[in-house]
C-alpha positions in Angstrom: -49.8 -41.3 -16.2 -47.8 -42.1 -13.1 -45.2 -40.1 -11.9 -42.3 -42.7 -13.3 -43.4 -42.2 -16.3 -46.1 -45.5 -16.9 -49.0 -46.0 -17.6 -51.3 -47.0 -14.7 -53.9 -49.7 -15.7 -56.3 -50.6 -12.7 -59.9 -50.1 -11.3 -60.7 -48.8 -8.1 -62.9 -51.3 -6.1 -63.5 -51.0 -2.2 -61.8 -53.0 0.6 -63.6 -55.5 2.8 -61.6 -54.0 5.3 -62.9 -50.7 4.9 -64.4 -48.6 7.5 -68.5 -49.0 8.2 -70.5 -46.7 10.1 -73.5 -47.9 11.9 -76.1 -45.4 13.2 -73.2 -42.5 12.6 -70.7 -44.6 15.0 -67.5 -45.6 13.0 -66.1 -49.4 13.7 -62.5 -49.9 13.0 -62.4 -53.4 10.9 -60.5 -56.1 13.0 -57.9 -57.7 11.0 -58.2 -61.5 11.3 -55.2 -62.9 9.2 -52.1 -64.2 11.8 -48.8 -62.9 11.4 -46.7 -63.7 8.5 -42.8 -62.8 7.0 -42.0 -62.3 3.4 -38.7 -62.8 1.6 -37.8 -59.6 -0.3 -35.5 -60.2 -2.8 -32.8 -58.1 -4.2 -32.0 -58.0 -8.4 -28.7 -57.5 -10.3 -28.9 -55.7 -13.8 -27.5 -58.2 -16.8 -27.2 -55.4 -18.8 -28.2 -51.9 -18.4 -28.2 -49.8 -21.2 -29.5 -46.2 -21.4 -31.0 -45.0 -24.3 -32.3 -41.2 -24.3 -34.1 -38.8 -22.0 -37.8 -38.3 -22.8 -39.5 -35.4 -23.5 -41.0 -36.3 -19.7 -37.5 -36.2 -18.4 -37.6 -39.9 -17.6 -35.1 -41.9 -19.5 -36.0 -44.4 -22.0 -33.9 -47.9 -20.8 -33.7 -51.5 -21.8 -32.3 -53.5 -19.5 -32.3 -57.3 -18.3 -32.7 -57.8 -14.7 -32.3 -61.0 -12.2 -33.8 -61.8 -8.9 -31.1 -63.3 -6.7 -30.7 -64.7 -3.2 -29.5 -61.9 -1.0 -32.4 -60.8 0.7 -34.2 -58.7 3.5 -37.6 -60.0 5.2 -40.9 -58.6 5.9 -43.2 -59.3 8.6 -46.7 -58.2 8.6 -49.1 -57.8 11.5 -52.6 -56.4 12.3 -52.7 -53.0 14.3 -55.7 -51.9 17.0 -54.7 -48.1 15.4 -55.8 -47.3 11.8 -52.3 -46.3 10.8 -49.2 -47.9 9.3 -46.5 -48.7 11.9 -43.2 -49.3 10.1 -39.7 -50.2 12.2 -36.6 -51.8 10.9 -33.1 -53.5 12.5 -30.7 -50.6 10.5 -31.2 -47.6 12.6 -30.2 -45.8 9.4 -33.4 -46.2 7.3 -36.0 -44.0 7.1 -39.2 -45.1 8.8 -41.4 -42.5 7.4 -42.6 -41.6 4.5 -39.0 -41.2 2.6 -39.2 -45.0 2.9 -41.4 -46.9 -0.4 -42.9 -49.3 2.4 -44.8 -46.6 3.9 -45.9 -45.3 0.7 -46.8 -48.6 -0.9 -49.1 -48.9 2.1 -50.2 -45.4 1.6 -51.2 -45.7 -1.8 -52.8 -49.3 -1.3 -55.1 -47.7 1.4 -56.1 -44.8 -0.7 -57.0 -46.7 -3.3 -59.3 -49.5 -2.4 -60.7 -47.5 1.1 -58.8 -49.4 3.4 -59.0 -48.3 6.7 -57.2 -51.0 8.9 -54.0 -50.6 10.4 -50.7 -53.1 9.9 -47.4 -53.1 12.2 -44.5 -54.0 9.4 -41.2 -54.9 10.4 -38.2 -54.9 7.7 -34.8 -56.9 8.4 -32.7 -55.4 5.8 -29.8 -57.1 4.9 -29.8 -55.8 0.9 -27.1 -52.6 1.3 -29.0 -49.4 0.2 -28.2 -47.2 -2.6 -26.4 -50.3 -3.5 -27.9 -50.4 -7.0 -29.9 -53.9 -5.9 -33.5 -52.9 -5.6 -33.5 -53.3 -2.3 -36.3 -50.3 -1.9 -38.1 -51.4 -4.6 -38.3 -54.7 -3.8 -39.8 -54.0 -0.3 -42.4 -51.9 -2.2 -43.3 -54.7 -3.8 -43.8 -57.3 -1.2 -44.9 -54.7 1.1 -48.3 -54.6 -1.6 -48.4 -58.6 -1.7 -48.3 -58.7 1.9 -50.4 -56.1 2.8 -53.2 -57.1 0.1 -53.1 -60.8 1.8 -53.3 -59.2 5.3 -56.1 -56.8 5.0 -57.7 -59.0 2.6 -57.7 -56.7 -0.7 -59.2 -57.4 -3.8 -56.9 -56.8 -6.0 -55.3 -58.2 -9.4 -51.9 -58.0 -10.4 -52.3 -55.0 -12.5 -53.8 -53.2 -10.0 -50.5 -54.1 -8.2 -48.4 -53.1 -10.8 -50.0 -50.0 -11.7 -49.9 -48.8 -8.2 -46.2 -50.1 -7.6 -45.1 -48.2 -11.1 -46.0 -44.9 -9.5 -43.5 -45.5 -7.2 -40.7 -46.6 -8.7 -39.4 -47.7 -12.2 -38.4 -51.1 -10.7 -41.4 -52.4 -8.8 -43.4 -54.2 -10.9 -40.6 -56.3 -11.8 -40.9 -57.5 -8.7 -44.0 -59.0 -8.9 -42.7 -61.8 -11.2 -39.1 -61.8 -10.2 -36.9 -64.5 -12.2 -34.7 -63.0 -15.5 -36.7 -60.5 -17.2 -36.3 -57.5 -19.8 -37.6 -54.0 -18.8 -38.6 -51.4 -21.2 -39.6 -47.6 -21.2 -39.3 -46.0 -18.1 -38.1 -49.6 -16.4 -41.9 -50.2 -15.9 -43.1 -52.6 -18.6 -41.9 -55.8 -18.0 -41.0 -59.0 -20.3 -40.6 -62.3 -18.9 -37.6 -63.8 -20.7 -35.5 -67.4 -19.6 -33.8 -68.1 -16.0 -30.3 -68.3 -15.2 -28.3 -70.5 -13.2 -25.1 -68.8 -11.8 -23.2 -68.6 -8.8 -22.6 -64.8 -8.2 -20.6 -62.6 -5.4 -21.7 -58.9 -4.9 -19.7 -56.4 -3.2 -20.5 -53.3 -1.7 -18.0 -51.2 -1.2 -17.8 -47.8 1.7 -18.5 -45.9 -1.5 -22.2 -44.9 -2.1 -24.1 -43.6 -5.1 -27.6 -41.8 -5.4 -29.9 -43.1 -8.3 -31.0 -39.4 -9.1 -27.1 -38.4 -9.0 -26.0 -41.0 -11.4 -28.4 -40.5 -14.4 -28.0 -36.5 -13.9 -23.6 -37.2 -14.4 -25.0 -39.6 -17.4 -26.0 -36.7 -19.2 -27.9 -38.9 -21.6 -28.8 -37.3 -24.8 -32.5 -36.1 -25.6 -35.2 -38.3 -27.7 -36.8 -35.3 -29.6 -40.1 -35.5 -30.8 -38.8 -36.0 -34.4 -36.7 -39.3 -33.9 -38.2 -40.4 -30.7 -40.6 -42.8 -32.4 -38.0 -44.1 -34.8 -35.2 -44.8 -31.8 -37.2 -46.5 -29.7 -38.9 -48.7 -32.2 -35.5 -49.5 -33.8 -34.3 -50.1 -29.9 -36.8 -52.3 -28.6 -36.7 -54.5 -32.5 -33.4 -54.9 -32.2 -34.4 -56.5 -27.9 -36.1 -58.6 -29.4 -34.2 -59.9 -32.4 -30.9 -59.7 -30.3 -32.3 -60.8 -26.6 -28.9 -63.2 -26.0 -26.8 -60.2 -26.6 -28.5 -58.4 -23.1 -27.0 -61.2 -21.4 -23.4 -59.8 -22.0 -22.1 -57.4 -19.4 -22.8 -53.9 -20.3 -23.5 -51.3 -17.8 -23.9 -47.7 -19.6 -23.7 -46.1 -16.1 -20.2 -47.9 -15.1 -18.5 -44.6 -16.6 -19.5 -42.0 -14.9 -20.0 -43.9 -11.7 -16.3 -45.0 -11.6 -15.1 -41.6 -12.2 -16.9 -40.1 -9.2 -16.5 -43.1 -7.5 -13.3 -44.8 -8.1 -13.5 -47.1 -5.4 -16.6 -49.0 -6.9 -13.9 -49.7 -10.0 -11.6 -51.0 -7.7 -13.8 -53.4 -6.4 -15.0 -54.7 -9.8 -11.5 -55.5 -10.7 -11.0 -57.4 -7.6 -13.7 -59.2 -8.1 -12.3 -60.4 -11.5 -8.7 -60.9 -10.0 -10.1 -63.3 -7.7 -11.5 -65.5 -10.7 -14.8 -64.3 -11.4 -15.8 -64.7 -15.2 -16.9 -61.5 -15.8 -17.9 -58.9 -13.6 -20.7 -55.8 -13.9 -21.4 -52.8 -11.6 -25.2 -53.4 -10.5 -28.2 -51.1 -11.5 -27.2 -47.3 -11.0 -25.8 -48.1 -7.9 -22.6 -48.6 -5.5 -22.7 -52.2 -5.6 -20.9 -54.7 -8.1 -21.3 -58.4 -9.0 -19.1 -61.2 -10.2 -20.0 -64.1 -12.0 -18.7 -67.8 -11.2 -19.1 -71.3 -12.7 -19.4 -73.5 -9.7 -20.0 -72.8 -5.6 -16.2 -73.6 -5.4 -14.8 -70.8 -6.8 -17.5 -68.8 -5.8 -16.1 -69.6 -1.7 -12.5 -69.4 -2.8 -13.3 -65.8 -4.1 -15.1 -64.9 -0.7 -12.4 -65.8 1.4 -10.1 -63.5 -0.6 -12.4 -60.6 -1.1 -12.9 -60.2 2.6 -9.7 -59.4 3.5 -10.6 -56.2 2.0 -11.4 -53.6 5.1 -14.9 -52.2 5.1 -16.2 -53.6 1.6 -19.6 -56.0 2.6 -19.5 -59.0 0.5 -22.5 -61.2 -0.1 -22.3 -64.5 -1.7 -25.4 -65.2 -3.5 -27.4 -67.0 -6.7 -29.7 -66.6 -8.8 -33.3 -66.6 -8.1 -35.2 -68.0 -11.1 -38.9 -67.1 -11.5 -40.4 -70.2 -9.7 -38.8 -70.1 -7.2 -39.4 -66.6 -6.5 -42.8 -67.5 -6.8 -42.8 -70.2 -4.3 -40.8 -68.1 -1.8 -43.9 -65.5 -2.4 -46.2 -68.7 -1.8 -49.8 -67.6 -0.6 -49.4 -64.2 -1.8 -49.5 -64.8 -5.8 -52.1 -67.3 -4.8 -54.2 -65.0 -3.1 -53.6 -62.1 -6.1 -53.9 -64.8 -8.7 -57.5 -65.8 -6.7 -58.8 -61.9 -7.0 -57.8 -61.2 -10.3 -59.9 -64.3 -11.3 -62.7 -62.6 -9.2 -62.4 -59.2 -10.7 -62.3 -60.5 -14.2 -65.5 -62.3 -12.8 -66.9 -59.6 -11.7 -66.0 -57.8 -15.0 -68.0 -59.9 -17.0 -71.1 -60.0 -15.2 -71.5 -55.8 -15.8 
């Protein structure tokens, strides 16, 4: 059991990048692969509901989530120095290990032996504490690129079972598109793409994930009815999958009264046309929803005349085309998990 709260699924096999000693001397592996950037897309929440806190603490969600095109970038490089060398445009973000990046590559190096060293650079662009994955996201590609670089074997569920450890929405990142996450956030559903044209706002306002399920003060899945709530819950996902794509947030409430700012902008967003309108994740941001690119740049003109809110025009992301953005990555991964299974059969 990870610390999110899922469960981690994958075997432990040793890097060709590992460290070798020869006649007690130890040779640092030379990374060949050239430098390469990443796209590192952020997600909007279609629906977020909340349904009980586990006898873990972790809250038991179901929630349908979206890649879409705002996005930072990754770049990966080798390092001479066996150590993890992390900088980033936004002097405001961590470099350390407060930020997922670092421990992705952490936990990727502990695990398969890895003892080469990679120079990352993030240009963020996805506002954080926004409520848009941003950090999760960069987890995410920060494994796929790092697996490619130092030429990991690894599978997808090694991926994923590392990435759940570190938070509840990275493995959804490793399929992107429009799917529905269960439990903890960690186990993932692949469910039918989206077209729409969306705007997201960030207003001066910002609100901490940890913060915003404390003021939620959801109510407590005892032993008793646990079993019985979340097997009704997750029936009623499946027979009623159409009805996550209405706009439901169950952490706009609480949100709005600490932060009525965030309010403000969702109603903006709506008086400016937008069909419906949602606050995103557990987050600051929010995102409206248009029917053609039209409307969508009538409503950005208006909605930056508002000082200080950040306004990002963006669309959906559907799950091939996330994939193709990912491009030799999910080749590489989909190449080693063929080889473990391989590899797998042969014991």
């Amino acid at each position: 059991m990870c610390p999110t709260g899922g469960q981690v699924r994958f075997s432990k096999r040793r890097c060709l990048y590992a460290h070798e000693t020869t006649n007690g001397v130890t040779r640092q592996p030379i990374v060949s692969t050239p430098p390469f950037t990443l796209p590192s897309f952020a997600k909007i929440n279609w629906s977020l509901r909340v349904l009980g806190r586990r006898e873990d603490g972790y809250h038991e969600v179901r929630t349908l989530l979206q890649t879409v095109s705002l996005q930072d970038e990754l770049s990966f490089a080798g390092r001479e120095t066996p150590d993890i060398g992390l900088s980033c445009n936004d002097p405001e973000i961590p470099l350390d290990e407060r930020n997922l990046i670092v421990r992705a590559a952490n936990a990727l190096r502990d695990h398969f032996e890895v003892r080469a060293g990679a120079s990352i650079h993030l240009e963020k662009r996805i506002p954080a504490k926004g409520g848009l994955g941003g950090a999760s996201s960069n987890a995410a590609v920060a494994l796929l690129g790092l697996t490619r670089l130092w030429n990991v074997p690894a599978s997808l569920d090694d991926l994923q079972g590392i990435g759940a450890c570190l938070g509840a929405d990275v493995p959804f990142f490793f399929i992107g598109g429009c799917a529905l996450a269960t439990g903890t956030g960690t186990d993932i559903e692949a469910v039918g793409d989206r077209h729409k044209y969306l705007l997201i706002v960030t207003p001066t306002a910002t609100v901490a994930t940890i913060n915003a399920y404390a003021a939620l003060r959801a109510p407590a899945l005892t032993t008793s009815r646990e079993v019985s709530i979340l097997s009704s819950s997750r029936a009623a996902a499946d027979l009623e999958l159409s009805h996550l794509y209405l706009p439901q947030n169950d952490f706009e409430k609480v949100i709005f009264a600490s932060e009525p700012e965030i309010e403000r902008a969702k109603e903006a967003l709506i008086k400016v046309g937008a069909g419906s309108s949602l606050l995103a994740g557990s987050g600051s941001s929010v995102f409206g929803i248009f029917e053609s690119k039209e409307e969508q740049a009538r409503a950005i003109r208006e909605m930056e005349a508002e000082t200080g809110w950040r306004v990002f025009p963006a669309v959906t992301v559907s799950r091939d085309e996330y994939l193709r953005a990912l491009g030799t990555c999910i080749v590489t991964l989909s190449r080693s998990e063929k080889g473990s299974r391989t590899e797998q059969s042969e014991t």
